[in-house]
C-alpha positions as CSV (number, residue, x, y, z in Angstrom):
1,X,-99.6,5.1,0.0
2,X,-99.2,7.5,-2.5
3,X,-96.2,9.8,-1.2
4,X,-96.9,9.9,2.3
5,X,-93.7,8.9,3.9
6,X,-93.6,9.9,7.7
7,X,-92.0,12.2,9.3
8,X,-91.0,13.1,12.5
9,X,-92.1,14.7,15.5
10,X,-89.3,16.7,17.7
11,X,-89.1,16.9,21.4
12,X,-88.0,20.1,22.7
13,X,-87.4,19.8,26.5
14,X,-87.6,23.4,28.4
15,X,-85.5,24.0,31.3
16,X,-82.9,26.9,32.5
17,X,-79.6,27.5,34.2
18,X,-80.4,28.3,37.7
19,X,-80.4,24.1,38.4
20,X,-76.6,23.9,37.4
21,X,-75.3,21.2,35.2
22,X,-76.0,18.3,36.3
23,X,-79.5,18.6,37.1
24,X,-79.3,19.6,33.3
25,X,-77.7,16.5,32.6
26,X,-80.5,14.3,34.4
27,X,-83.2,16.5,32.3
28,X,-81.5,15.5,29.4
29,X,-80.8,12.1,30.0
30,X,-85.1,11.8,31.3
31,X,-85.9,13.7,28.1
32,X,-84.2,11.4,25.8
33,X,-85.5,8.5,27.5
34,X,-89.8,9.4,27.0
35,X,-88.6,10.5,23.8
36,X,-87.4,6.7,22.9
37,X,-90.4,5.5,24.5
38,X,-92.4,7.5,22.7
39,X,-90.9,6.6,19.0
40,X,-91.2,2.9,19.9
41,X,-94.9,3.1,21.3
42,X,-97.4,1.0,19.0
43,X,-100.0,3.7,19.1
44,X,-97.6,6.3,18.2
45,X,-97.7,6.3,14.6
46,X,-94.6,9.0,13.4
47,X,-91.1,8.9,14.9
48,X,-90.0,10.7,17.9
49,X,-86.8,12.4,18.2
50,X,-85.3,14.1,21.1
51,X,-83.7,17.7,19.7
52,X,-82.2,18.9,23.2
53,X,-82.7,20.7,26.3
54,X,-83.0,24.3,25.5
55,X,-82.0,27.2,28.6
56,X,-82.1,30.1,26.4
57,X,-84.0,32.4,24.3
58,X,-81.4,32.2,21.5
59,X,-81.8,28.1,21.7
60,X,-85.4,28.3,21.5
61,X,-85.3,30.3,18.6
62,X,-82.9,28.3,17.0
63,X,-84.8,25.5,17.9
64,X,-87.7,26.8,15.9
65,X,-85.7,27.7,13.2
66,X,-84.3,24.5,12.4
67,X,-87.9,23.3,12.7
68,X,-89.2,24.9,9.9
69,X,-86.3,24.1,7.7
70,X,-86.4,21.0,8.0
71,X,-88.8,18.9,5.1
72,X,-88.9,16.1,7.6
73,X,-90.2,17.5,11.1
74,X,-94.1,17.9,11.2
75,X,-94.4,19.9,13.9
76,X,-93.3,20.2,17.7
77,X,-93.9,18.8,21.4
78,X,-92.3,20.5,23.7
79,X,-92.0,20.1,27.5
80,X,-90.9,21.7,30.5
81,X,-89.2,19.2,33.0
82,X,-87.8,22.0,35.0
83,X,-89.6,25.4,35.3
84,X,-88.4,27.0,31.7
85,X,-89.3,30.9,31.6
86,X,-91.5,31.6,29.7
87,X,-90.2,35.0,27.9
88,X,-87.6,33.0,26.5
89,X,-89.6,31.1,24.7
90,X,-91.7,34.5,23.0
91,X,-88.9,35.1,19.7
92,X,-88.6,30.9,18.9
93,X,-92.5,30.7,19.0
94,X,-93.2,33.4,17.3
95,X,-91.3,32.0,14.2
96,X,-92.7,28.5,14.4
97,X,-94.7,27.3,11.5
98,X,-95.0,23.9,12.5
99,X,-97.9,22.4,14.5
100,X,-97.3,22.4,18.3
101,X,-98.3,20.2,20.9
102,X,-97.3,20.4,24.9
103,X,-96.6,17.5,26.6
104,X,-97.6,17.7,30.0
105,X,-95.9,14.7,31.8
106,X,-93.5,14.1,34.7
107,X,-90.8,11.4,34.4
108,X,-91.3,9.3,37.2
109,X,-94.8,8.4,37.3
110,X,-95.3,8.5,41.1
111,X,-93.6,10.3,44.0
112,X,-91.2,9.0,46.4
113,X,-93.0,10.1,49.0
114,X,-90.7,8.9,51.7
115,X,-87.7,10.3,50.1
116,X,-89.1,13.7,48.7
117,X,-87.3,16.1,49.0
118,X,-86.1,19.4,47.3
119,X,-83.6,18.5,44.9
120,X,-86.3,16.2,44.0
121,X,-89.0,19.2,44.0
122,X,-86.8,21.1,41.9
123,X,-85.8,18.6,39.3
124,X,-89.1,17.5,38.5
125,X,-91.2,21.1,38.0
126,X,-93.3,20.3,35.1
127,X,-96.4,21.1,37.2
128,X,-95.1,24.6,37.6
129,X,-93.0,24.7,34.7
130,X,-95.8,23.6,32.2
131,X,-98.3,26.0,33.8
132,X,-95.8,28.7,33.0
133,X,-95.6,27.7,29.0
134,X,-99.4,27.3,28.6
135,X,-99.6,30.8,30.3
136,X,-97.5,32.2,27.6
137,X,-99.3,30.0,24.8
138,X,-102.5,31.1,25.6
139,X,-100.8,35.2,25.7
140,X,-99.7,34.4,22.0
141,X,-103.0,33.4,21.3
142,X,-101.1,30.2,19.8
143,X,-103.5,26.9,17.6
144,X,-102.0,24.3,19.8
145,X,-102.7,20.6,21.4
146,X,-102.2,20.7,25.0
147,X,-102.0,16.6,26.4
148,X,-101.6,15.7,29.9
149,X,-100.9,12.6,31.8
150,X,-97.6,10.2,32.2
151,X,-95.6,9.4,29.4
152,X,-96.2,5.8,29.3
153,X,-100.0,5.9,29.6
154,X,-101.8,4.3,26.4
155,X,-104.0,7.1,26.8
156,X,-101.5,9.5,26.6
157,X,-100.0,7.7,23.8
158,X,-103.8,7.8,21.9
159,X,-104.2,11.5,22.0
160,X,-100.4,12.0,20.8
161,X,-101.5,10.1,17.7
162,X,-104.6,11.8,17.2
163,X,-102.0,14.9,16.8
164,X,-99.6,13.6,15.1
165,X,-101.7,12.2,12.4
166,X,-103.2,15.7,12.4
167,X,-99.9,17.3,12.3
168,X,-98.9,14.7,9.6
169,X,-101.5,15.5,7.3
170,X,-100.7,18.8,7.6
171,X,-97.6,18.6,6.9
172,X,-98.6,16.8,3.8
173,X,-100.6,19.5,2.5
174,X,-98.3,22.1,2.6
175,X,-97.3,22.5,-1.5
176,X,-99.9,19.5,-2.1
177,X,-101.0,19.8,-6.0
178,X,-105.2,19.0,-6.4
179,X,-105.4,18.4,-10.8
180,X,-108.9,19.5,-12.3
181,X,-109.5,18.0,-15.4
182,X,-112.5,20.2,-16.3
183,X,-114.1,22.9,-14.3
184,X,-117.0,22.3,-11.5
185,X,-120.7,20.7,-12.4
186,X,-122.5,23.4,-13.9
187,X,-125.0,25.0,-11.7
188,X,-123.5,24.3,-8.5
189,X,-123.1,26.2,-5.7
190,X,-120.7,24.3,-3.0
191,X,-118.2,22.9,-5.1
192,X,-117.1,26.2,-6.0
193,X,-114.5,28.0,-4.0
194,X,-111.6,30.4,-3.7
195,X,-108.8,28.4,-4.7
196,X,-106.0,31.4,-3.9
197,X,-107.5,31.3,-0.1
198,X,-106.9,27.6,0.4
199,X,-103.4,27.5,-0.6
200,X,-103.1,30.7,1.6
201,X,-104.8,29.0,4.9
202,X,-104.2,25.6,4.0
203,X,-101.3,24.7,2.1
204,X,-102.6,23.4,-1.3
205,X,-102.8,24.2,-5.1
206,X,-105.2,23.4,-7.2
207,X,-104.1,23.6,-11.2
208,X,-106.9,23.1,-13.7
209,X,-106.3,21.1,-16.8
210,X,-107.8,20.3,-19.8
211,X,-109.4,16.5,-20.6
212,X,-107.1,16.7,-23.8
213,X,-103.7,16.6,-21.8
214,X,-105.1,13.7,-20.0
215,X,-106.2,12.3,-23.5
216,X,-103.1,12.5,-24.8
217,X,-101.6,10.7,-22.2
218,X,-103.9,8.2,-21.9
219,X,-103.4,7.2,-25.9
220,X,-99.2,6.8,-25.3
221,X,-100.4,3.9,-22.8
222,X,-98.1,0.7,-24.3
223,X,-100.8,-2.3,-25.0
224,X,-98.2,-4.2,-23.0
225,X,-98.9,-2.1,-20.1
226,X,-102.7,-2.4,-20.7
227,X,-102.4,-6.7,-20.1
228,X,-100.4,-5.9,-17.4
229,X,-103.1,-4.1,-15.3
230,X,-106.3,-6.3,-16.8
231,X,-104.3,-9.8,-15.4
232,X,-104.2,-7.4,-11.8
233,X,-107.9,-6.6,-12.4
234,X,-108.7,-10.2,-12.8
235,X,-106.4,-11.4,-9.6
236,X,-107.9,-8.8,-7.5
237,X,-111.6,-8.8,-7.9
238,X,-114.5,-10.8,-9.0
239,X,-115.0,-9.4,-12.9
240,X,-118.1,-10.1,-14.5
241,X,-118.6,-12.6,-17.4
242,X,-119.2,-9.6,-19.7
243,X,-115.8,-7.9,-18.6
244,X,-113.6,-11.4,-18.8
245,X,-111.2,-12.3,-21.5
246,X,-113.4,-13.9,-23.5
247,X,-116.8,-11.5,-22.6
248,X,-118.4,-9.1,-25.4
249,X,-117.6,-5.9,-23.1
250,X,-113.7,-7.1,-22.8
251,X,-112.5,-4.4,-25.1
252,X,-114.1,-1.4,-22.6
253,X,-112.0,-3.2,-19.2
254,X,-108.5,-2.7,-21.5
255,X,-110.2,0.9,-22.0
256,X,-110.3,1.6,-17.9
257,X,-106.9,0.2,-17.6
258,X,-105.7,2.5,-20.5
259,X,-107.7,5.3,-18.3
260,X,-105.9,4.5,-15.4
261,X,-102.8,3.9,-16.3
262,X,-102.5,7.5,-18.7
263,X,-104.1,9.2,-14.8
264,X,-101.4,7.1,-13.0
265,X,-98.4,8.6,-15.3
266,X,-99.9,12.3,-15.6
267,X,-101.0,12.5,-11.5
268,X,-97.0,11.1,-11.3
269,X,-95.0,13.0,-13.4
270,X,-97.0,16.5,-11.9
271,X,-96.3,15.5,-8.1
272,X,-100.0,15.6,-7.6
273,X,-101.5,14.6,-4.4
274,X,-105.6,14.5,-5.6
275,X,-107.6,15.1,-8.4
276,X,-111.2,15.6,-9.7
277,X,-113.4,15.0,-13.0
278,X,-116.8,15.7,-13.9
279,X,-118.5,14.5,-16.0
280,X,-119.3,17.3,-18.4
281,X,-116.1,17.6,-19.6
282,X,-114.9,14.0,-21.1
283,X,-114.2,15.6,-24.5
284,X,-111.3,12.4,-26.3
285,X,-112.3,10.4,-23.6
286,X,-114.4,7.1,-24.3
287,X,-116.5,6.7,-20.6
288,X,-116.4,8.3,-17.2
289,X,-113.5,7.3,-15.2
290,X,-114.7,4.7,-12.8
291,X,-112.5,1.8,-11.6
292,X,-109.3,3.7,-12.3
293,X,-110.2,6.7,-9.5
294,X,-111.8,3.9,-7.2
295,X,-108.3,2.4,-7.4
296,X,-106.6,5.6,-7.6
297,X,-107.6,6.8,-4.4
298,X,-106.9,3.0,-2.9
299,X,-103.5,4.3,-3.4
300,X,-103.9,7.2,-1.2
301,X,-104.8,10.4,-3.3
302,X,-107.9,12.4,-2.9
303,X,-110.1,12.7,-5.1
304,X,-113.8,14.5,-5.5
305,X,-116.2,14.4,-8.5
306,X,-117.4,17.7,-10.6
307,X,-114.6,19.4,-9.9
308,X,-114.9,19.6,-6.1
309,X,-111.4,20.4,-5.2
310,X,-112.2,21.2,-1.7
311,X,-113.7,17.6,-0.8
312,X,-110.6,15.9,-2.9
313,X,-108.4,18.1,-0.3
314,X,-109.9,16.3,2.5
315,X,-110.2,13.2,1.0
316,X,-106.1,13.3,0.7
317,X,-105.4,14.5,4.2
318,X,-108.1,12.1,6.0
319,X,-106.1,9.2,3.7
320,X,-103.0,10.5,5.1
321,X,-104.1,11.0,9.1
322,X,-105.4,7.6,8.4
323,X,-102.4,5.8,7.1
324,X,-101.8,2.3,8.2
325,X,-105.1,2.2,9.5
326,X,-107.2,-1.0,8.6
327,X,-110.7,0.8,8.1
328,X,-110.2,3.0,4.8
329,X,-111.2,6.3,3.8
330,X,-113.2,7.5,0.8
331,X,-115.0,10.2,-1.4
332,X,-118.7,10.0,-0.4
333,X,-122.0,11.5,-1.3
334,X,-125.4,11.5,1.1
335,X,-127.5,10.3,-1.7
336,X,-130.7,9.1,-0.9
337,X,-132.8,8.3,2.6
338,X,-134.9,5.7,4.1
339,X,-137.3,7.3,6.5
340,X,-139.0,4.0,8.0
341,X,-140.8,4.8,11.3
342,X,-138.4,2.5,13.0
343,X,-135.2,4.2,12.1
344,X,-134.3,6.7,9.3
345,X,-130.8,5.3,7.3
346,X,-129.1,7.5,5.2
347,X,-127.8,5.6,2.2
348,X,-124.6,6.7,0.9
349,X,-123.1,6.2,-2.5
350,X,-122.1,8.0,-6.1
351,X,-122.1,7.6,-9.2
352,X,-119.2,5.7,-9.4
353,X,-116.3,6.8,-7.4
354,X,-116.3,4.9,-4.1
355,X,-113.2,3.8,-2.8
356,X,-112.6,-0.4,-2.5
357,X,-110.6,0.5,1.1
358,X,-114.0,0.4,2.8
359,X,-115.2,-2.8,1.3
360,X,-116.5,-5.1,3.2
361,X,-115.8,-7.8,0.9
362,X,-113.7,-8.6,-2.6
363,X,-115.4,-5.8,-4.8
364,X,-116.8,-7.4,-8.1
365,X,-115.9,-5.5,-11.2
366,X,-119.0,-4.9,-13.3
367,X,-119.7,-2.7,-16.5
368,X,-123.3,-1.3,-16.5
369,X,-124.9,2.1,-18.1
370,X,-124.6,5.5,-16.1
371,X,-127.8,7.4,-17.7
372,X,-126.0,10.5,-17.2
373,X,-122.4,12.6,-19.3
374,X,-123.9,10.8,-23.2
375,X,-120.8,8.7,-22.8
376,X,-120.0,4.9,-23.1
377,X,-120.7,2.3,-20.4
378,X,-118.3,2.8,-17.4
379,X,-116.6,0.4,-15.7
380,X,-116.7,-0.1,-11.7
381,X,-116.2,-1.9,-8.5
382,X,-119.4,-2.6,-6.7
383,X,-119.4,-3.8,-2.8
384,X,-120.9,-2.7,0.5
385,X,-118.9,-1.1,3.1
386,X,-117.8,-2.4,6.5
387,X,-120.1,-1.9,9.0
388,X,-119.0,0.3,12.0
389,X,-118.4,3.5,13.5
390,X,-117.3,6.0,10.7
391,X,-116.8,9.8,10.5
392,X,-118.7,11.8,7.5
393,X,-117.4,15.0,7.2
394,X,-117.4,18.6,4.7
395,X,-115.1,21.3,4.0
396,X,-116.4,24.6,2.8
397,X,-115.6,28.0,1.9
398,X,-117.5,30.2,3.5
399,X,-115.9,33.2,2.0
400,X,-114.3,35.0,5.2
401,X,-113.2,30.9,6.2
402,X,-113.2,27.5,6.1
403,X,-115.3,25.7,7.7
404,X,-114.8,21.9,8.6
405,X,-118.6,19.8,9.1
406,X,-118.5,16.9,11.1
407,X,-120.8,13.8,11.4
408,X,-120.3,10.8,13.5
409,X,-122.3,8.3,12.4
410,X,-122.4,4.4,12.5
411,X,-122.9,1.8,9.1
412,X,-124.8,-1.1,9.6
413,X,-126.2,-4.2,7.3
414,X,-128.8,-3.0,4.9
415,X,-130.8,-5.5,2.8
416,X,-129.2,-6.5,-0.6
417,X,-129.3,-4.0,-3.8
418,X,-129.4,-6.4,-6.6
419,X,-130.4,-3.4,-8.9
420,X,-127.8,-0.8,-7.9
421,X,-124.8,-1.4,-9.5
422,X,-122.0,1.0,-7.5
423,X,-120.9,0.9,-4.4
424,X,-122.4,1.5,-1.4
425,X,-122.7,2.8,2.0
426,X,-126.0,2.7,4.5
427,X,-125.3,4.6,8.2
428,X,-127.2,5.8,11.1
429,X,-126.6,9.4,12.0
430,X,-125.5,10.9,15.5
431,X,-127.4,11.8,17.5
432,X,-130.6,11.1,15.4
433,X,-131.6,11.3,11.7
434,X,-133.5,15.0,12.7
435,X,-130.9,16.2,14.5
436,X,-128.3,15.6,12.2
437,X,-129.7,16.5,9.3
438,X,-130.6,19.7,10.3
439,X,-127.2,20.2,11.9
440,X,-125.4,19.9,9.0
441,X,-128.0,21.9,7.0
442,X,-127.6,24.8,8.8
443,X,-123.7,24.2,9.0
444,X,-123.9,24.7,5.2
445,X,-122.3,20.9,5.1
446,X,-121.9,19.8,1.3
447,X,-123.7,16.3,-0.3
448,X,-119.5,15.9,-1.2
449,X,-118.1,14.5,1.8
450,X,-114.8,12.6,3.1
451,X,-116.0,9.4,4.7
452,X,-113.6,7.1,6.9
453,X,-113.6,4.5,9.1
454,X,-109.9,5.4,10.4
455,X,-110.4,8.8,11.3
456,X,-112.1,10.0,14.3
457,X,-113.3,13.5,15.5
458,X,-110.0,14.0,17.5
459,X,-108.0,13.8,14.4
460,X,-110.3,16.3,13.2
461,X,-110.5,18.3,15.8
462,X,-106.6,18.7,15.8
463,X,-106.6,19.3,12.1
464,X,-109.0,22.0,12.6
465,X,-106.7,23.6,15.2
466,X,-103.3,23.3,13.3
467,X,-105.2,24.8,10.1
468,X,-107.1,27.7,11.8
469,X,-110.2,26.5,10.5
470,X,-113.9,26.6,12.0
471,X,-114.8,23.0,13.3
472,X,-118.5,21.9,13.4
473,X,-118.9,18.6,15.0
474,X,-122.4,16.8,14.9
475,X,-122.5,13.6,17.6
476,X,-124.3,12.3,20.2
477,X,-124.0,15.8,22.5
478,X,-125.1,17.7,19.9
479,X,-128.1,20.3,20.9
480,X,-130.0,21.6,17.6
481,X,-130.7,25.2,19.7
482,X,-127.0,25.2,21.0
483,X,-125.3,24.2,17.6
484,X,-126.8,27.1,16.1
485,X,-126.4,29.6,18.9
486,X,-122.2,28.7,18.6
487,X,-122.9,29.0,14.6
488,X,-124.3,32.8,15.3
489,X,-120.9,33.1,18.0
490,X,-118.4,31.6,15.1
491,X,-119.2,34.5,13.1
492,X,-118.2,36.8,15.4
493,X,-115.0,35.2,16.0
494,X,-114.2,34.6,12.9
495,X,-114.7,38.5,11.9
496,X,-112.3,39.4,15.0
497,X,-109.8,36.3,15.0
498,X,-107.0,37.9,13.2
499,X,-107.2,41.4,14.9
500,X,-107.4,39.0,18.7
501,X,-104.2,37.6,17.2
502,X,-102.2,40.8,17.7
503,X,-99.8,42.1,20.8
């Protein structure tokens, strides 16, 4: 995907001098080893790499140091074999800038119980040891995963992904570029946002440019270039008659692939990560962008319509926790219900920008008139989704914080939609159409949203953690009366979060 390579995870093994060297050695040796098991583990989905023992406060530190310094490590596990005071840990920690997880894991998986004895007791302290660290983790008031079991479990193995493709996304945000050709939809309320506090609290610029330096880059396209792309266009999808080489709308598919190849250069040459458009601002350009985002954001960048920065954000980093996941992510919008007594469906969709990774079959590529932006006939890819278990989910700014809306929900087959020429999602809500509605209303959730069949609510819920944002998660435990008695306690938090940050 688009400039997502991964990076690695670093294993910082506690333990202290009182054992003597070889006991050191053995911690060592056993750290290295679950590290190598780790980095080769199919679930685990970023490289592992053993960074030492460390015994001393000046270690730790350095430890941390080096962490940050280095472009490729996106964040931390550390665990204490032995018992590792805690204190020596305070002046590393308190520099580190990376996302940290504790591993708490033994080596061998079960005791020998006719052997034990207290070398063994002593070597193998993590139970002691570990309780010590989350002690101190807890005193610092530190955003952290915490994941227990042995180091060889699948289960273990799952919740260290869900972190590390947190921690990877992360890590990808931080000096992300968002590109806004145009400014927000007129009118509207959630798309807006404080740009300065999201690259403060998150990581991410967001430049605005005008439609005339995408213009111009569009109209330097080579026509040589332009056949190029329309021969992909025809290998890859089913194109309508009208669309075809020999069709009367031909001229407007050499148009998108002029489109997307002048986005492709510009989003390139700037480094950027996302992007947005809107549709009341296509001044020198001939139609709404349509297939060229779609495939755009196949690629792996994020992308929102009317200028919603903050959804194209998401968008990126769900693509990026995501990544080499069969399921697909994409920009979304709740559009429109059906309220049948024997189950409401939402039916999810937008005007154009859907993205083909959650097709369920080969999109067909079809020209047909928007009815909105006075502009020419765009060009899009029109499928259904997979059907499945799927995450929906918001950011806002809530101007004090972010806050990150979450709702599980599940697609399922719908009847066709001869008439509705876009692409299209249809999905059952968690817990219930009522509840979840309302959830989200109240949770100031935006009709913008970041869908995926990759991601799940741990990801989430780790991203959330890392980024110090509120999380807001709707599924099949959610309580209407509770969900907004912890809204009323999140604001109160909030207010006091920095000052319960302190000594």
């Amino acid at each position: 995907m688009n400039d997502a390579h991964a990076p690695e995870i670093w294993l910082l093994c506690g333990s202290q001098h009182l054992y003597g060297a070889e006991p050191l050695e053995q911690v060592a040796d056993h750290a290295g080893r679950v590290a190598t098991a780790l980095d080769q583990a199919e679930q685990v989905p970023l490289p592992v790499r053993f960074r030492g023992v460390v015994t001393t406060p000046d270690e730790v530190h350095r430890a941390c140091l080096e962490a940050n310094a280095d472009p490729a490590c996106a964040g931390l596990l550390v665990w204490m074999h032995t018992f590792s005071p805690a204190r020596m840990w305070i002046r590393g920690l308190t520099t580190l800038a990376k996302p940290l997880c504790h591993l708490h894991t033994q080596y061998h998986r079960e005791l020998p119980w006719d052997a034990l004895d207290m070398d063994y007791m002593n070597l193998h302290q993590a139970a002691h040891g570990d309780r010590e660290a989350g002690f101190l983790h807890t005193r610092m008031r530190l955003g952290r995963a915490v994941v227990a079991g042995h180091w060889s479990d699948p289960d273990v193995h799952r919740r260290l992904s869900s972190w590390m493709r947190a921690a990877h996304a992360w890590h990808d945000l931080q000096g992300a570029r968002i590109a806004r050709f145009g400014d927000t939809m007129r009118g509207v309320a959630v798309t807006e946002g404080d740009k300065l506090a999201a690259q403060l609290r998150l990581g991410v610029a967001v430049d605005g440019y005008g439609v005339g330096d995408l213009v111009a880059r569009v109209r330097a396209v080579p026509e040589g270039e332009v056949d190029e792309l329309v021969a992909a266009y025809e290998d890859a999808y089913a194109v309508a008659a009208p669309l075809r080489h020999d069709g009367e709308r031909h001229d407007a598919l050499r148009d998108e692939a002029r489109l997307e190849l002048g986005l492709r250069a510009f989003l390139g040459e700037g480094g950027f990560n996302g992007f947005t458009t809107t549709f009341e601002d296509l001044h020198g350009l001939e139609r709404l962008p349509g297939l060229a985002v779609q495939r755009l954001m196949a690629d792996g960048y994020g992308f929102a319509a009317e200028g919603d920065w903050k959804t194209a954000a998401l968008v990126r980093a769900l693509k990026v926790m995501g990544r080499g996941q069969p399921g697909g992510t994409s920009f979304m919008e709740d559009y429109t219900y059906h309220l049948a007594p024997d189950g409401p469906l939402v039916l999810g969709a937008h005007m154009l920008e859907v993205c083909p990774s959650i097709a369920r079959h080969t999109p067909s590529l079809e020209i047909h008139p928007l009815g909105i932006g006075a502009k020419a006939d765009p060009v899009r890819l029109v499928f259904d989704t997979k059907a499945g278990a799927a995450i929906n989910a918001s950011l806002i700014d809530l101007g004090n914080r972010f806050r990150l809306v979450v709702n599980e929900v599940r697609t399922v087959e719908h009847p066709a939609l001869p008439a509705l020429p876009v692409a299209r999602a249809v999905w059952v809500c968690e817990p219930d159409f009522a509840t979840a509605v309302e959830a989200w209303i109240h949770a100031g959730g935006a009709h913008h949203t970041a869908f995926s069949f990759d991601v799940t609510t741990a990801e989430l819920e780790a991203f959330a953690e890392i980024a110090g944002v509120e999380l807001v998660v709707i599924d099949r435990h959610t309580d209407l009366r509770g969900l907004r008695q912890t809204l009323r306690l999140g604001e109160v938090y909030y207010g006091l979060k920095d000052g319960l940050r302190g000594g």
